[in-house]
C-alpha positions in Angstrom: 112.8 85.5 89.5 113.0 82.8 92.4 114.6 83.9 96.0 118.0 83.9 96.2 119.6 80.8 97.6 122.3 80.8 100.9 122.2 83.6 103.5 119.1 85.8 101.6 117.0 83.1 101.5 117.7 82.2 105.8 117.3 85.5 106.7 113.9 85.8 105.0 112.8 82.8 106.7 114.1 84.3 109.8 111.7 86.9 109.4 108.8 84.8 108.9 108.7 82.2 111.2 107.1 83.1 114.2 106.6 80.7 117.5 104.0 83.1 118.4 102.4 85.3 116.2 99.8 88.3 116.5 96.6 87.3 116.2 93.4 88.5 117.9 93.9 92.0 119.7 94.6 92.3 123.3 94.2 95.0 125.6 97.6 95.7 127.7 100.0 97.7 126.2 103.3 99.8 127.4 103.8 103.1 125.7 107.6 104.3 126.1 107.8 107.8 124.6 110.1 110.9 124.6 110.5 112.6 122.1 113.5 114.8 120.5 113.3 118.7 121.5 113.2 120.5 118.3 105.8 105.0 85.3 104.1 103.0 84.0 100.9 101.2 84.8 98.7 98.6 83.3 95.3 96.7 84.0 93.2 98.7 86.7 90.7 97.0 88.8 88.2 98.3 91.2 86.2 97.3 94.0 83.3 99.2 95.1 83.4 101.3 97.7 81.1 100.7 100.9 80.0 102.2 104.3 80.1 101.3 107.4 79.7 103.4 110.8 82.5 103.5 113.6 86.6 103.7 113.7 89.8 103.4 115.6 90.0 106.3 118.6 92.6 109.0 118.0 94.1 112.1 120.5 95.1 115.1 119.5 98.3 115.7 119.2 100.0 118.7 120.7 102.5 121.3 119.5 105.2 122.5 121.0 104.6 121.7 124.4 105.9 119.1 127.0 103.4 117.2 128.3 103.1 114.0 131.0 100.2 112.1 131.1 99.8 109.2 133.9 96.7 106.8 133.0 93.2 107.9 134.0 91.6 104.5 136.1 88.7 105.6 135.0 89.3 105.0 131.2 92.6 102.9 130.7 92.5 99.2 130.8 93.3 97.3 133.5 96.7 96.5 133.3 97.2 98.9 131.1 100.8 101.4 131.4 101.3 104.4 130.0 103.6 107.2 130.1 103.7 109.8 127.5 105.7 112.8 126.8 105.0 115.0 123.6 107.0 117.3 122.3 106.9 118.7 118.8 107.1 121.5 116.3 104.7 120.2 113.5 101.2 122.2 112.8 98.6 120.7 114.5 95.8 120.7 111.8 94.8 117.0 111.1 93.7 115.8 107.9 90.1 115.1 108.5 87.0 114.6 111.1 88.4 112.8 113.9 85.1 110.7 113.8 84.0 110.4 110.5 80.5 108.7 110.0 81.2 107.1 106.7 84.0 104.6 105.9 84.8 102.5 102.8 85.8 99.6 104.6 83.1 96.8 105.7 83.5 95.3 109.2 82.0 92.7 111.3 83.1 92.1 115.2 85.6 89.1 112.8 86.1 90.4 109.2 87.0 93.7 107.9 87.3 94.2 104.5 88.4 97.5 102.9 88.8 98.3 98.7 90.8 98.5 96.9 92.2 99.7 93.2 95.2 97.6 91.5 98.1 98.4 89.0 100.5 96.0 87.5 103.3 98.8 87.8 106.9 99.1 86.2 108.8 97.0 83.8 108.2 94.3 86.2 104.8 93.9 87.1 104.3 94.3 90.2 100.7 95.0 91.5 100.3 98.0 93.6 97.5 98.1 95.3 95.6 101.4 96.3 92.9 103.5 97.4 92.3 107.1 98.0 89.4 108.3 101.0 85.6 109.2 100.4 84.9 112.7 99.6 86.7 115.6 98.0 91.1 115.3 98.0 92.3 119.1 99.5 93.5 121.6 96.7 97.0 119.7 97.2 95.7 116.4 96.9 95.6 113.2 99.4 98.6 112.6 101.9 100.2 109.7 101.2 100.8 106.5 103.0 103.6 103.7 101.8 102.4 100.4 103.4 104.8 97.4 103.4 104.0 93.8 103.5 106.0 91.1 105.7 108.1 88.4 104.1 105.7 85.8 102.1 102.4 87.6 102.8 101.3 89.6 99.5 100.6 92.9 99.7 96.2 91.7 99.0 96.2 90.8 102.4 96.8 93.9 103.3 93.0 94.9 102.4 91.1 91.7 104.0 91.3 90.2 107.2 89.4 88.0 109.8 90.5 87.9 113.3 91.7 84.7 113.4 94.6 85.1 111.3 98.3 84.9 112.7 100.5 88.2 112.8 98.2 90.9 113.8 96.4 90.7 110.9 93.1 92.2 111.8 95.0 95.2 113.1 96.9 95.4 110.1 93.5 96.0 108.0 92.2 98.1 110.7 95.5 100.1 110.2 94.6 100.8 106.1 90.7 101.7 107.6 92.2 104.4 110.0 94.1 105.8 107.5 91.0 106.3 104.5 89.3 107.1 107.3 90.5 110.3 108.5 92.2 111.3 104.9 95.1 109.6 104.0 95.6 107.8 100.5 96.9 104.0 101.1 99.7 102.2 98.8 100.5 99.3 99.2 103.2 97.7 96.3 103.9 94.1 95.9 107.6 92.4 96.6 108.8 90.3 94.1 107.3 86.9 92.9 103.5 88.7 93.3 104.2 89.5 96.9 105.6 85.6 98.0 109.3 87.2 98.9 110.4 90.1 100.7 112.1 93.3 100.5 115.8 94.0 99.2 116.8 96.3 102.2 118.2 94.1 105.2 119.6 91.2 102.6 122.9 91.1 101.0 124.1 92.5 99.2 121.5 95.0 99.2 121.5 95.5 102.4 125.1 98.0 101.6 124.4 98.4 98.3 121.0 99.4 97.8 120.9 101.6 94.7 121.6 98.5 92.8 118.2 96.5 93.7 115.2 96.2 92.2 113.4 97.8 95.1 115.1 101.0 94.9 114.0 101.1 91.2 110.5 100.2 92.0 110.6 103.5 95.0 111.6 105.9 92.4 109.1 104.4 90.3 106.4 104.9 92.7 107.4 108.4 93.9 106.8 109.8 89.9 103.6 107.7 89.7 103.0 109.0 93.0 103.5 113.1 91.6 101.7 112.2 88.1 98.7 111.1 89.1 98.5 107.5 88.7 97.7 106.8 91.8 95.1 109.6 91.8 94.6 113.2 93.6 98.1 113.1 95.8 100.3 115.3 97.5 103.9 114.3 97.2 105.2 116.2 99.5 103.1 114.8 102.1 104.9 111.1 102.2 104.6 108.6 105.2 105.6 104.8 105.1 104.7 102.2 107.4 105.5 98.0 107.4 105.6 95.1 109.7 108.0 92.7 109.8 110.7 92.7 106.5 108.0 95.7 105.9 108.6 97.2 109.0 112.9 97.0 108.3 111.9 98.3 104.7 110.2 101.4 106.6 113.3 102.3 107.7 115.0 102.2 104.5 112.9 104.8 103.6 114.8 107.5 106.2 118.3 105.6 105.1 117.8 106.2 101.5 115.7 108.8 100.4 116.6 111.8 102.9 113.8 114.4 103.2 111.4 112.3 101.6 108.8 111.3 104.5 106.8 113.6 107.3 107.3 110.3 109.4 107.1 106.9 109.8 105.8 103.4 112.4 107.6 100.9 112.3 106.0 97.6 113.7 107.7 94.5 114.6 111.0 95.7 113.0 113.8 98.1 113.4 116.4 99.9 111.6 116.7 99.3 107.8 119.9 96.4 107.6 119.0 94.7 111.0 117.7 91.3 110.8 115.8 89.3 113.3 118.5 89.6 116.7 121.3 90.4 114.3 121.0 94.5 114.8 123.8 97.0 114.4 122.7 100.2 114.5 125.3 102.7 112.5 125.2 106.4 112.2 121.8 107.7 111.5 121.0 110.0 109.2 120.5 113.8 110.0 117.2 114.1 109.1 115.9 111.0 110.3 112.2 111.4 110.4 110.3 111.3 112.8 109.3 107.4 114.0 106.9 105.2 115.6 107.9 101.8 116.6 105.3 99.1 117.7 106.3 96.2 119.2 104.7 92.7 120.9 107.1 91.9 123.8 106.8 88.1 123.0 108.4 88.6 119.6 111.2 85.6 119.5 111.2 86.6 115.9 112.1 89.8 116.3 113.4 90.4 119.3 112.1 93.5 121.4 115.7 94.4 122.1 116.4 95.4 118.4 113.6 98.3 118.4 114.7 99.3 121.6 118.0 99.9 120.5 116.5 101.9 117.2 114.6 104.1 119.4 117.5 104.6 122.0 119.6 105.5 118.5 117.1 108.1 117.8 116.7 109.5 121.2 120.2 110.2 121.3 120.3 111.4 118.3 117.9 114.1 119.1 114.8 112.4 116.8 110.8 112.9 117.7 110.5 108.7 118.6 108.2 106.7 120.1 107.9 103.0 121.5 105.1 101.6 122.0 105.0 97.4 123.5 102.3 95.1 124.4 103.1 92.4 127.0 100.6 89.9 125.3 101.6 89.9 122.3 104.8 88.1 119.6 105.3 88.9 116.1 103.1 91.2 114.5 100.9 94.4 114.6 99.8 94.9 117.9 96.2 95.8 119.0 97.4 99.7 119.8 98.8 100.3 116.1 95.4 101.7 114.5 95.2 104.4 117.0 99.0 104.7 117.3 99.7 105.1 113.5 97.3 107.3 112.8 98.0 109.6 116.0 101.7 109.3 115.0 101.2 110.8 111.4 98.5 113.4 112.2 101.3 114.7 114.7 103.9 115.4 111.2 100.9 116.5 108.7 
């Protein structure tokens, strides 16, 4: 199936270009954050698993307590800001070690590389690609986490970066390590055309009638491979999603459209589920939007910061858990902060 033509196929592009996109990490960042107060499967592949020692840095998160926290000079960055304020009425147990001393992914100081297992899934084909952590799943199995690609980039990428690449890409991968790292099963599905399109949610007439796309089909799909094993030893009720970019809007969709669904959710270089680029209304949310995580570069001219703030000020006054986090530094992409900040976020709603 091609890409639609007219108004689908500019508003993808929309989403890809990118004047400046994230590449190489960088160090400043600007945490805003204040929370609410209260199938079938074909053709498996595997790549060996490998070690490696070291990870991303993670906090513990708190529960049900209030908390500011003004930056220590002794361990931020210079020129870093941040301002924090918890509150929340998840458990606090986290999935794993905080500091585990094995890893399947590989990494140099400019390559990471992290393995992977692929289906061709559904009456379609897509791949899905996936992977479950080292060692032994809890009695209820792995917690899951939906990843979502950005327009044009296949879902593979996901899995394998260098630090050179546009878009945050090292971060990206170094998002999937976090994850396997400290527990969490990773699964990342295709869009159509073996991941060289983009997802249904923010294009018409999708975008208002979303139980007739493909994508919709493929996410009920995926939730019964999800509960049947197919993707191994997984918990479905322990569902998180997370996306950059079209990925990052199709995130969102998952509060819009499948209420109750997922723990929470971070959101990066996006916002709610039918924006698009600096066209954002945001309507009504639902009531039990979960809680979310949005990263942002405040150089995005793709994106435009303005559209996630205006999620997250939906959500605040709403009454949602939310979180904003920015980087000065930085355009389109996954920011050098989401590793820590994703992981963090969902440990927080296990």
């Amino acid at each position: 199936m091609l890409p639609r033509p007219g108004p689908a196929l500019l508003v993808a592009l929309t989403l890809a270009a990118c004047s400046d996109g994230g590449g190489a990490p960088t160090s400043d960042a600007t945490t805003t954050t204040t929370p609410a107060t209260t199938s079938t499967a074909t053709a498996t592949t595997t790549d060996a698993p490998s070690t490696t020692t070291g990870d991303v840095p993670t906090t513990t998160p708190g529960s049900e307590s209030t908390t500011t926290t003004l930056p220590d000079p002794e361990t931020t960055t210079p020129g870093t800001t941040s301002t924090t304020s918890s509150s929340s009425t998840s458990d606090t147990t986290t999935t794993t070690d905080p500091d585990p001393a094995e890893s399947r992914c590989d990494e140099t100081p400019t390559t990471i590389t992290c393995p992977k297992q692929t289906l061709e899934f559904g009456p379609w084909q897509r791949d899905v690609h996936w992977q479950v952590p080292l060692g032994d799943p809890p009695a209820s199995g792995w917690p899951v986490v939906l990843m979502f690609q950005g327009s044009f980039f296949s879902a593979e990428l996901t899995w394998v970066a260098t630090d050179d690449l546009p878009f945050g890409a090292f971060n990206q991968t170094h998002v999937v390590k976090a994850l396997l790292d400290h527990g969490f099963a990773v699964i990342t599905p295709e869009t159509r055309l073996d991941g060289g399109t983009f997802w249904d949610t923010n294009i018409p007439p999708y975008s208002l009638n979303w139980e007739s796309s493909e994508d919709h089909e493929l996410m009920l799909a995926l939730f019964i491979a999800i509960g049947d094993g197919t993707f191994g030893d997984l918990d479905p009720t322990r569902l998180f999603a997370t996306g950059v970019s079209s990925g990052g809007y199709m995130t969102s969709r998952m509060a819009v459209a499948y209420p109750g669904k997922f723990r929470s959710l971070a959101i990066a270089a996006a916002a709610y589920a039918t924006c698009s680029g600096p066209l954002c209304d945001i309507p009504e949310l639902p009531a039990d939007h979960p809680p979310t995580l949005l990263l942002h570069g405040e150089l995005d001219a793709t994106v435009p910061l303005y559209t996630a703030e205006a999620y997250h000020d939906a959500l605040l006054a709403a009454g949602f858990d939310t979180r904003l986090v920015t980087d000065p530094q930085d355009g389109h992409g996954w920011i050098a902060a989401s590793p820590a900040e994703v992981l963090t976020w969902f440990q927080t709603y296990p």
